[in-house]
N, C-alpha and C positions, 0 to 999 in steps of 0.2 A: 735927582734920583739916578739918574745916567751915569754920574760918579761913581757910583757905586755897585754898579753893574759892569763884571767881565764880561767880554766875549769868549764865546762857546771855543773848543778848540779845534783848529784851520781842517778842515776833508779837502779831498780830491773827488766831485763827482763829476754825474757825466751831464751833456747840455740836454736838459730836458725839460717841460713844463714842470718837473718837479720842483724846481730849482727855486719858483718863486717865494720869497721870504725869507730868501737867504742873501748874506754881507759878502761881495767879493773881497779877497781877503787876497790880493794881487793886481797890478794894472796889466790890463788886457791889450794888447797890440794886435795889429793887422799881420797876418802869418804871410799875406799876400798882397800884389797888387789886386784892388777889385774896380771894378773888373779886370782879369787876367788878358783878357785882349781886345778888340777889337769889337763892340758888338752894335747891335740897332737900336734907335729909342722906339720904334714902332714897326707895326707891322707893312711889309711893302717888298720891295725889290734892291738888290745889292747893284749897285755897278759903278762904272766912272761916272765925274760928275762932266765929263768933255762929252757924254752923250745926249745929243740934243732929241726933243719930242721924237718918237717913232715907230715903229712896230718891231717886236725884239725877240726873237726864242727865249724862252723860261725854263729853267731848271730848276724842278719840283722839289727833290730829293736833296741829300748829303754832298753841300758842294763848296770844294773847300778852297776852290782856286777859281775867280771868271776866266769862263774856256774862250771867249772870242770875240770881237768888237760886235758881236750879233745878237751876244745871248747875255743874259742877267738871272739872276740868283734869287730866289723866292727866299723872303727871312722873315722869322718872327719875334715879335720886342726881347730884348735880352738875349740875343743868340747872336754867334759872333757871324761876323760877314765875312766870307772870304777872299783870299789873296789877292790882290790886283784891282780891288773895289773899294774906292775911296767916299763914296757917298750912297745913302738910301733914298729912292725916293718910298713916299709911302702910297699904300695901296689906294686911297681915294685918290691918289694924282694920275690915276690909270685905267685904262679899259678891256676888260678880256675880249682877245680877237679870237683865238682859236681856244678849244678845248677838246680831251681826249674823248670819247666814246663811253657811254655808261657801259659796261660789261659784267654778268652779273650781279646787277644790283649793287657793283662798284663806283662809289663818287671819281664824276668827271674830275679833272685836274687840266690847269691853262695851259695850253701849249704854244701862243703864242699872246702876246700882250702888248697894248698901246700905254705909250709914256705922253701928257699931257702936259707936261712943263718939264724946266730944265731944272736941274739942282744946282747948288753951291757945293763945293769941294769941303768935304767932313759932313753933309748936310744929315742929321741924325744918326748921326755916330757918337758913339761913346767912346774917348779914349781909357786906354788901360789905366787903372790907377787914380780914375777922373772922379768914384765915391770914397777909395782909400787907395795910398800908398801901402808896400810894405812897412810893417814899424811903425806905423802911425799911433799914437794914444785911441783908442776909442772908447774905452769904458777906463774909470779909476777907481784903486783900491778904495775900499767903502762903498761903494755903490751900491743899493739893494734892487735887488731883483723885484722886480715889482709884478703882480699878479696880472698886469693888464699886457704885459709880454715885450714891452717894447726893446729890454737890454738883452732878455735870452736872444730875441730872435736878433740882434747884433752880436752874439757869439756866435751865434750859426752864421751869416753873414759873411764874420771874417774868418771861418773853418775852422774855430774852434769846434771838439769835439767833449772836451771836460776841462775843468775849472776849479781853484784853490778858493773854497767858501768858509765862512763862519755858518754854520746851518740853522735851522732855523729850530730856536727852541720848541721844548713841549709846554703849552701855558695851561696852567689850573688857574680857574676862576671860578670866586668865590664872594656871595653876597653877605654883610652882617649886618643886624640888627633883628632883637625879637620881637621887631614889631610889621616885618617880612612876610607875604603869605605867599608861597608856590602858586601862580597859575592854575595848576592843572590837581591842585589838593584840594578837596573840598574844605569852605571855611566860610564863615561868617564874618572875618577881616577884610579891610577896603584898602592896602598899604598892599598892591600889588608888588611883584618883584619883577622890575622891566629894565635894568642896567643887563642883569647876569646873560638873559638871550639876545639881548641889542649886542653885547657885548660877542656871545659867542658866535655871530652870525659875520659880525663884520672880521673876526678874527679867520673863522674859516675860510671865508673869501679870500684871505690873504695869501691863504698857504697852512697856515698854520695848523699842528694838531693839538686839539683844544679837550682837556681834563677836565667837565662839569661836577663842580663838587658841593653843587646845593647851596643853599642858605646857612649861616652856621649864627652861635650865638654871638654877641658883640664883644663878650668877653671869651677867646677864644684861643688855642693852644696850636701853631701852624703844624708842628711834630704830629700831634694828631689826626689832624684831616688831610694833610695833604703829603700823596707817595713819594719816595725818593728818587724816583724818575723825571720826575718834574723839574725844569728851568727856571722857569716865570711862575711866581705868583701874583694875580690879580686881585685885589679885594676890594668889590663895589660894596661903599656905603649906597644906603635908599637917600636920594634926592631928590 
């Protein structure tokens, strides 16, 4: 059947949960290294790893260079470390000694802290590059977008913003035989009709927008029931 089925022709949209149920219709590379530089795998403190256990000034805030063999850099996971700090310890490896003053129903912040072991040199650090290179392959042409998000959220990842797709057609679905009875029609027939809403439920979930066009006879005319807008036709026999 796939034989004989074209694909829709190629859009440029943008990365959005929209996206699911559509063909990338392009191989997708890393625009960047990712991570772009340096960052933590966990939450803790920046500093050398030649700093053995001890008591250390802490810098709260925005701090993009270690100012002193004294002081270390409060980070958290995925944020980069800055300049001159080769290793994270993490925060269960530590003790708060000092902290600032509640003021105004202001959260205390550490002002000073105890290191309880020593690190390894890179010890939870990410290097740049270390989930993708620039130019890496990450996604290949064909690929479908899948509703459960796993490849959008890998164009966002590598800062894609929009994407060359096959989109996602309009499907009409349509049950035959007269021996069919609607659900929700009053009847005295036992040959429920249960493909056409199995059918259309899992399709919605997909992405997809779905054309309900009833039950029709078994001998039947597609020109007539079904609009010109339409992509896909489905047509559930009763089984």
């Amino acid at each position: 059947m796939l034989d004989e089925i074209d694909p829709l022709s190629i859009v440029v949209l943008p990365v959005n949960p929209q996206l699911r149920g559509c063909v990338l219709a392009e191989d997708v590379h890393s625009l960047s290294d990712v991570p772009s530089t340096f960052t933590t795998n966990v939450d803790g403190y920046a500093l050398k790893a030649s700093y053995g256990p001890g008591i250390y000034d802490v810098i709260t805030g925005p701090c993009k260079e270690l100012p002193s063999t004294n002081a270390i850099c409060r980070v958290n996971t995925g944020g980069p470390i800055p300049s001159g700090a080769d290793a994270v310890i993490m925060v269960e490896d530590t003790r708060v000694h000092a902290t600032t003053k509640v003021v105004h129903g202001h959260k205390s912040e550490e002002t000073h802290i105890e290191t309880l072991a020593k690190v390894d040199l890179g010890e939870n650090v990410r290097k740049p590059g270390s989930d993708a290179k620039k130019g890496d392959l990450v996604l290949e042409k064909g690929t479908v977008l899948h509703h459960l998000g796993g490849e959008i959220g890998t164009l966002a990842f590598v800062g894609r913003t929009e994407v060359k797709v096959h989109p996602k057609p309009i499907v009409a679905i349509l049950s035959t035989g007269n021996e069919l009875r609607d659900l929700h029609v009053p009847s005295d027939g036992t040959i429920w009709d249960t493909n056409r809403p199995s059918l259309h439920a899992a399709l919605e979930g997909m992405g997809y927008e779905v054309i309900d066009l009833g039950i029709v006879p078994d001998e039947f005319s597609p020109t007539e029931y079904v609009p010109t807008t339409v992509d896909l036709i489905h047509a559930s026999p009763w089984l």
